[in-house]
Every structure is written in structure tokens, then in C-alpha cells.
N, C-alpha and C positions, 0 to 999 in steps of 0.2 A: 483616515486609514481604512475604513472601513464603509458602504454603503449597500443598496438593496443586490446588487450585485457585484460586490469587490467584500473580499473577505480579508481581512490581515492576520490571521491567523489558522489553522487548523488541527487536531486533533484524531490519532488515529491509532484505537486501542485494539487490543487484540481480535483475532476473532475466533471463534472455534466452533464454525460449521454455518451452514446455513439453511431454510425451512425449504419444502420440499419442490411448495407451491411461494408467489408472492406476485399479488394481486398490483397493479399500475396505479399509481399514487402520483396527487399533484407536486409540483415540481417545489414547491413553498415546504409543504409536508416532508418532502424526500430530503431536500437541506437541513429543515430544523431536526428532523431524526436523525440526522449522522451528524449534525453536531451535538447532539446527547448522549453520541457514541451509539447509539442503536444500530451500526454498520451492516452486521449479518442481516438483521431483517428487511434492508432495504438496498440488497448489492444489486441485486439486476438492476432495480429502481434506476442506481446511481450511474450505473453503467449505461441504460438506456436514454437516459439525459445527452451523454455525450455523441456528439458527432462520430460520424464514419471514420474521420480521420486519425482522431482521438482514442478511439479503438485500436487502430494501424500500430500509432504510436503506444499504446499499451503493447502491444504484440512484439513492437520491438526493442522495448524496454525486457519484456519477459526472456526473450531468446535465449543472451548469454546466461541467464539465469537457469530457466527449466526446456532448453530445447523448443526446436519453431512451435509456435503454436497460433489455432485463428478464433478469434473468441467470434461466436455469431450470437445478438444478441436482435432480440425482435419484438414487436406486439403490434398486432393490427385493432385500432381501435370500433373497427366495426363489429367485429367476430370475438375479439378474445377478452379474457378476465385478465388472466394470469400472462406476466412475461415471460417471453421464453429467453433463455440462456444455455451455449454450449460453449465448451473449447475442442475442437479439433485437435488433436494430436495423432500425428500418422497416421491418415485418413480415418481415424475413430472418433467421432461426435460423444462424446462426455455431457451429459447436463451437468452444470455447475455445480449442484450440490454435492454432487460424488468427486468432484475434485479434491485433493489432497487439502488441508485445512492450511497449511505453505504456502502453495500456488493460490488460494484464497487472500491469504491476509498482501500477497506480494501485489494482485490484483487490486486487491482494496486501497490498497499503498497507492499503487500510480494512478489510479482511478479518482483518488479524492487530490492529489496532483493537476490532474488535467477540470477537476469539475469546480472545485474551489478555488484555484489559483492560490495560495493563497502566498505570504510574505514570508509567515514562518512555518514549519510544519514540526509539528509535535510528534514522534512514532514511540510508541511503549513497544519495549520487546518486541523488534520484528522479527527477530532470531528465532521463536517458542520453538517453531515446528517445522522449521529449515536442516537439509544436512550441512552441517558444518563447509565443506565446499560454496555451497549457496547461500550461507551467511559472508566469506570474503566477498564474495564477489558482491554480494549485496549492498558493501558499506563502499566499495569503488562505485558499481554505478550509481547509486543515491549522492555523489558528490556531483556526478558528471550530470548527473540529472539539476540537480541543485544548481549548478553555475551555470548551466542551459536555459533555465529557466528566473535564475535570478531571484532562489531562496534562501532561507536559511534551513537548516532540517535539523532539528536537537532529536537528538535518540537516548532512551534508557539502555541499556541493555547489562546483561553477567555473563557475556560470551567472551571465551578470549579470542574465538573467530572473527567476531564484527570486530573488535579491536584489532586484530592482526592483518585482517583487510584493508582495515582503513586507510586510505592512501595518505602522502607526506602533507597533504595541503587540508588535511580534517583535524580539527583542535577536538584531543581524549582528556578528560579531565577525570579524576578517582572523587567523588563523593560518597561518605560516610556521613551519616544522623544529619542532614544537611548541611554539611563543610564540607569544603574542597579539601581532601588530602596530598593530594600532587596532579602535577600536570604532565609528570613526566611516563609516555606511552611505555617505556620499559618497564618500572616498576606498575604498573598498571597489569600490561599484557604478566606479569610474576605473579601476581596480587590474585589475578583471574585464571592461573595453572598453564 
């Protein structure tokens, strides 16, 4: 299941914010600290790992979510320390760390997607710091991503917008003290207001 490069699983915890600067780390280092969950401190990191295309693909993963956006993402290993990171939004270059802490973890989201691959993908709370709009639609395209890609994606979450998104082909299950209490998405989406 698993070898120096195939992952079977992945893990992807909240984030809430990221450092101002972050310095270019080897690519062994940048794995083993986002699978410790240390995601914030190494988002450019992970993000500069992936290919041009892979970015494309983040962008257009992000759209229906938060409006076009072009993430440039850089380091020239002659000249620099630090990677640099922007999102473009209607022609205004944002460095990453001023980005909304939402549009962060949504990023971190498709990003450990494309850099891990992995079989199953774990998300806690992707909801925290979504508007409710962008949590529906969040739990549709995470499906459409999901069967694209050939994962499984298990989510926590206490939204009844990710539930209420969820399209007909996503299995909601009600866990309470770890026991399933129904499977049934109505009393679920009642349960959750």
C-alpha cells in the first residue's frame, strides 16, 4: 500500500494562518512535516513541490469555490531563502499569508491531494472558516474530486451545510462517543439545526 513514494493514506488538519516568511526545505523534510500535521508551516513548501500543472489544477478546483484565482508560487535556488507565494485575485497579487484562513486550508486541501496522492484522505473540519455557501459546495466538489481521482475522502465535520451539500452518492453517517447513531442524512442534517 504504501512505499518511498505512494502514500495510502493522508491527513489534513486544520489550519489557522500561516508564518510570514518559510524558508525551502528538502522535499523528505516537507512530507514528513505535513504528515505530522505541521501543514501551516510548510504550505509554500508543499505547494512548490508540485508541478505547474498541478497548480492549474488547484486553481481550478478553487474557482467554483472562491472566484478565479492564479496562485504563483516561486524560489530560485540561486538568489533566494524564502519561497515566495501569491494568489492573484482580480489583478491584485495577495502573498499567501494574508489570505483568508478558508481559502488557506481549501488550498492545503487540494494541495496534499495532488502532492500525496494518497487512497484515503482524512479532512477534520474543513468547514471552521468557510461561509456556509462554500461549505455546500465544498462537500459536492470533494466527491467529484474524489471519483476523479480514485479516493476515498472521510470528513469530520458539525456543519449542517457540508451535510446539506453533500451530494446523493456521499455516505453521512451520525457518530456520537464512537457509535454510529444513524445513517439516515435527515435526521442527521435535524440533529445538526
Amino acid at each position: 500500500f504504501r512505499g518511498v513514494e505512494t502514500f495510502f493514506s493522508g491527513f489534513i488538519p486544520g489550519i489557522s494562518g500561516i508564518p510570514n516568511v518559510e524558508q525551502k526545505n528538502a522535499k523528505r523534510v516537507v512530507l514528513k512535516a505535513c504528515s505530522f500535521g505541521d501543514a501551516n508551516v510548510y504550505l509554500r513548501n508543499a505547494l512548490d513541490l508540485l508541478p505547474k500543472q498541478d497548480l492549474e489544477q488547484i486553481e481550478g478546483w478553487l474557482e467554483p469555490l472562491m472566484g478565479e484565482v492564479k496562485l504563483k508560487v516561486s524560489f530560485n535556488g540561486s538568489t533566494d531563502f524564502d519561497i515566495s507565494a501569491e494568489d492573484e485575485v482580480n489583478g491584485l497579487s495577495i502573498p499567501l499569508e494574508l489570505l483568508g484562513t478558508g481559502c488557506l486550508q481549501l488550498i492545503q486541501i487540494f494541495c496534499y491531494i495532488l502532492l500525496f496522492k494518497p487512497k484515503i484522505l482524512l479532512i477534520d473540519e474543513p468547514d471552521i472558516h468557510l461561509h456556509p455557501i462554500v461549505q455546500e459546495k465544498l462537500a459536492q466538489n470533494l466527491l467529484a474530486i474524489a471519483q476523479a481521482k480514485d479516493i476515498k475522502i472521510i470528513m469530520s465535520t458539525h456543519s449542517p451545510f457540508i451535510v446539506r451539500g453533500a451530494p446523493a452518492g456521499a455516505k453521512v453517517v451520525w457518530l456520537s462517543d464512537g457509535q454510529k447513531v444513524t445513517e439516515d442524512r435527515t435526521e442527521v442534517q435535524l440533529a445538526l439545526g
